[in-house]
Every structure is written in C-alpha cells, then in structure tokens.
C-alpha positions as CSV (number, residue, x, y, z in Angstrom):
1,X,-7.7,3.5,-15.7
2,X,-6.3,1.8,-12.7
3,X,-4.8,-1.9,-13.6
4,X,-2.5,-2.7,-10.8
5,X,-2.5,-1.5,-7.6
6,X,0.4,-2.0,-4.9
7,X,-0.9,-3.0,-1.1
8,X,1.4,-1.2,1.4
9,X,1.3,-2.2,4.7
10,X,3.2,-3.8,7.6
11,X,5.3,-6.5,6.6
12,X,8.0,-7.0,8.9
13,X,7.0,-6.4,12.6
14,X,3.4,-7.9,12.4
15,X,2.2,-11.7,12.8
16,X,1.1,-14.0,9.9
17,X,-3.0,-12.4,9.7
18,X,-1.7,-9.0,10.2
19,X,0.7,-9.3,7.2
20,X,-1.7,-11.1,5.0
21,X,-5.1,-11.6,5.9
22,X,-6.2,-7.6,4.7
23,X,-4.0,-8.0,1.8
24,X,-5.9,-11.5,0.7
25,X,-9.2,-9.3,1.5
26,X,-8.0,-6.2,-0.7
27,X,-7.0,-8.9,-3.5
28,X,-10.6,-9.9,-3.9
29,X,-12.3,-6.5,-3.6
30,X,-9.9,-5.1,-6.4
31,X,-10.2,-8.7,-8.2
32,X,-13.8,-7.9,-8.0
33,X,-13.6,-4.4,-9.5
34,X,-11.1,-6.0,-12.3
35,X,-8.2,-5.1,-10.7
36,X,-5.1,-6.6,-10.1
37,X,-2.5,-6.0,-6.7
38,X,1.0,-6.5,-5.7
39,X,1.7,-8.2,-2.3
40,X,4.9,-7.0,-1.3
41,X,5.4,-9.5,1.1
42,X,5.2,-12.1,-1.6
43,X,8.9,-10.8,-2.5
44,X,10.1,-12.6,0.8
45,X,9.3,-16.0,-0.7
46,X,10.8,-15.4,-3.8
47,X,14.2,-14.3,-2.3
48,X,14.0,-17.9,-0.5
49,X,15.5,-16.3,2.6
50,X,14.8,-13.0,5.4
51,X,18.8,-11.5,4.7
52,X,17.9,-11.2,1.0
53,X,16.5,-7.0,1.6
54,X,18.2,-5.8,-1.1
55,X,16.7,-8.1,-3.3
56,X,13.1,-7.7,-1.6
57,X,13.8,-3.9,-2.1
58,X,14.7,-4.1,-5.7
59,X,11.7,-6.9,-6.7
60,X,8.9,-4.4,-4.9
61,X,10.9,-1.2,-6.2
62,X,10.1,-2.8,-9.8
63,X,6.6,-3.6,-8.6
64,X,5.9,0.1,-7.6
65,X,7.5,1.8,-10.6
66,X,5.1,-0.7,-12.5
67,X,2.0,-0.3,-10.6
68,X,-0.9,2.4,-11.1
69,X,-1.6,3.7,-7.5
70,X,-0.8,2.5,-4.1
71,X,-3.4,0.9,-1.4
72,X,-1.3,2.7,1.7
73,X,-2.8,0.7,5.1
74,X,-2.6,2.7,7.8
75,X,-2.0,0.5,11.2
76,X,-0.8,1.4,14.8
77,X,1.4,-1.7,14.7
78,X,5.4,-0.8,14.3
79,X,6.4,-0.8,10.4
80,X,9.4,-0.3,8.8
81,X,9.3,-1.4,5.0
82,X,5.4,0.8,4.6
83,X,7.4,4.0,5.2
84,X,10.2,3.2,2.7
85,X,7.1,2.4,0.5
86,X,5.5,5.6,0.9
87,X,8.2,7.6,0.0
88,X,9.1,5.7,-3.2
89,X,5.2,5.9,-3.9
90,X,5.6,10.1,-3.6
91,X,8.9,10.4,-5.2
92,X,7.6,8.5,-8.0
93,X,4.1,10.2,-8.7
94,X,2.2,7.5,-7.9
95,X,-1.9,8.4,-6.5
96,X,-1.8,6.9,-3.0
97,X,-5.2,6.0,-1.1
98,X,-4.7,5.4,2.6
99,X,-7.1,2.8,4.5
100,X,-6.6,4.1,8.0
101,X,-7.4,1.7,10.6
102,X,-5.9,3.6,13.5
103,X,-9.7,5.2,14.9
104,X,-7.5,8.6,14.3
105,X,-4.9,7.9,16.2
106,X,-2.5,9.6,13.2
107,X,-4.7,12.2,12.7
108,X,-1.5,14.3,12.6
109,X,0.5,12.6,11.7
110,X,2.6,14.8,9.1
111,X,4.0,12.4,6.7
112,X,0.8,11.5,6.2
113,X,-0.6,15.1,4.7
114,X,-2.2,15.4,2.1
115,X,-3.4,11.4,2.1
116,X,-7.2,11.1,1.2
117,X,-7.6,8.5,4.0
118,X,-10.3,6.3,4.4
119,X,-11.9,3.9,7.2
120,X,-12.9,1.0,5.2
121,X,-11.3,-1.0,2.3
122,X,-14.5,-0.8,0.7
123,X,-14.1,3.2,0.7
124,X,-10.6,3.3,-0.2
125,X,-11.6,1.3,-3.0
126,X,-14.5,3.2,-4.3
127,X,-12.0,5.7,-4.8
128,X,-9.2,4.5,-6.8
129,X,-12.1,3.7,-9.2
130,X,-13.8,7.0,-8.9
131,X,-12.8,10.3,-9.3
132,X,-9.5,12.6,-10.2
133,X,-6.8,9.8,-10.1
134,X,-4.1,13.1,-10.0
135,X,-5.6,14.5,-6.9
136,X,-4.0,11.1,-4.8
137,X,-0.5,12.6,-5.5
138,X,0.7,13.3,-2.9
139,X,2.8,16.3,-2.4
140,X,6.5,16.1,-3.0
C-alpha cells in the first residue's frame, strides 16, 4: 500500500506555477485517494537560502529513501535536480510513474525506458493505486 509518494519535477530552471502549481494539484488528487506527497522544492525553504544544495540534496535524499513510489513529471522545460531524482529513485527500488506532459516529444528518450508514462495526473494516479506496484521498477 502506497502512503507517501515523492513529486519529481522541475525545480530549478522553471517559474513559480511551473514549480508548484501541478505539485499543489497532485497534493490534492493523492490527498483525495488518502495519500500523502513530498514537495521537494519545499526543502529550499527549509535551508533558508539557494547555496544550501547539499542540504536540499540530503533533506529530499531522506524524503526519497522514505517514500513509497515516485510521481516522475515529465516536462520539456530544462531540469536539473528531476534527473538526479530519477536516478536515486532507480538505484533505490523505488516504483516510478511518469506523468508525461511533453505530447511525445521524449518518446525516446532512453533514460526514460522502461517508465509506464502517462498523459494525465489523473492516470498516473489511478495507477499507483492499481495494479503490480513491482512492475514501476524501473530497470537498474
């Protein structure tokens, strides 16, 4: 069962509603489901300034190795932090669901293979709470 869910996204290179706005929208549709999330970008605030990264990466490290699966938002926009996320999400075991809002523009993308990908949040949600949780490994 599926308690607390980590929302990977774009952080660092995006604008205020790109950062936050799906997050506050995935916060309620897990809320809904009785789910709980982690906001990475939350850890920002609570290093009280941007040149504290190796405390951001040790507070959402923490939040990963604690969480059950990983909400993986798949943007166009430039992203440095959701990669670093993804990897720590695959080397730990974690089941990863990705909400891909590119239209299929990384179709091919090959760090992205074996990702069940899906276009809405709704979707992507449906599936943490249904199904084989092991088949969102992804491979190693």
């Amino acid at each position: 069962m599926i308690r607390l869910v980590y929302l990977a996204g774009p952080i660092d290179l995006v604008d205020g509603p790109e950062r936050h706005d799906w997050r506050i929208e995935a916060e309620k549709a897990l809320g809904a489901r009785g789910m709980s999330s982690y906001n990475p970008a939350r850890a920002f605030h609570w290093v009280g300034d941007a040149n504290g990264g190796s405390k951001v990466i040790r507070i959402n490290r923490m939040a990963m190795e604690q969480s059950d699966a990983v909400l993986f938002r798949l943007t166009t926009k430039p992203t440095v932090g959701t990669w670093r996320e993804l990897q720590m999400a695959i080397d730990m075991g974690k089941p990863v669901v990705g909400w891909d809002v590119t239209n299929g523009a990384a179709a091919n993308a090959i760090y992205l293979d074996g990702m069940q990908r899906y276009s809405t949040l709704e979707s992507a949600v449906y599936r943490l709470l249904n199904g084989d949780l092991d088949a969102l490994k992804m491979p190693v």
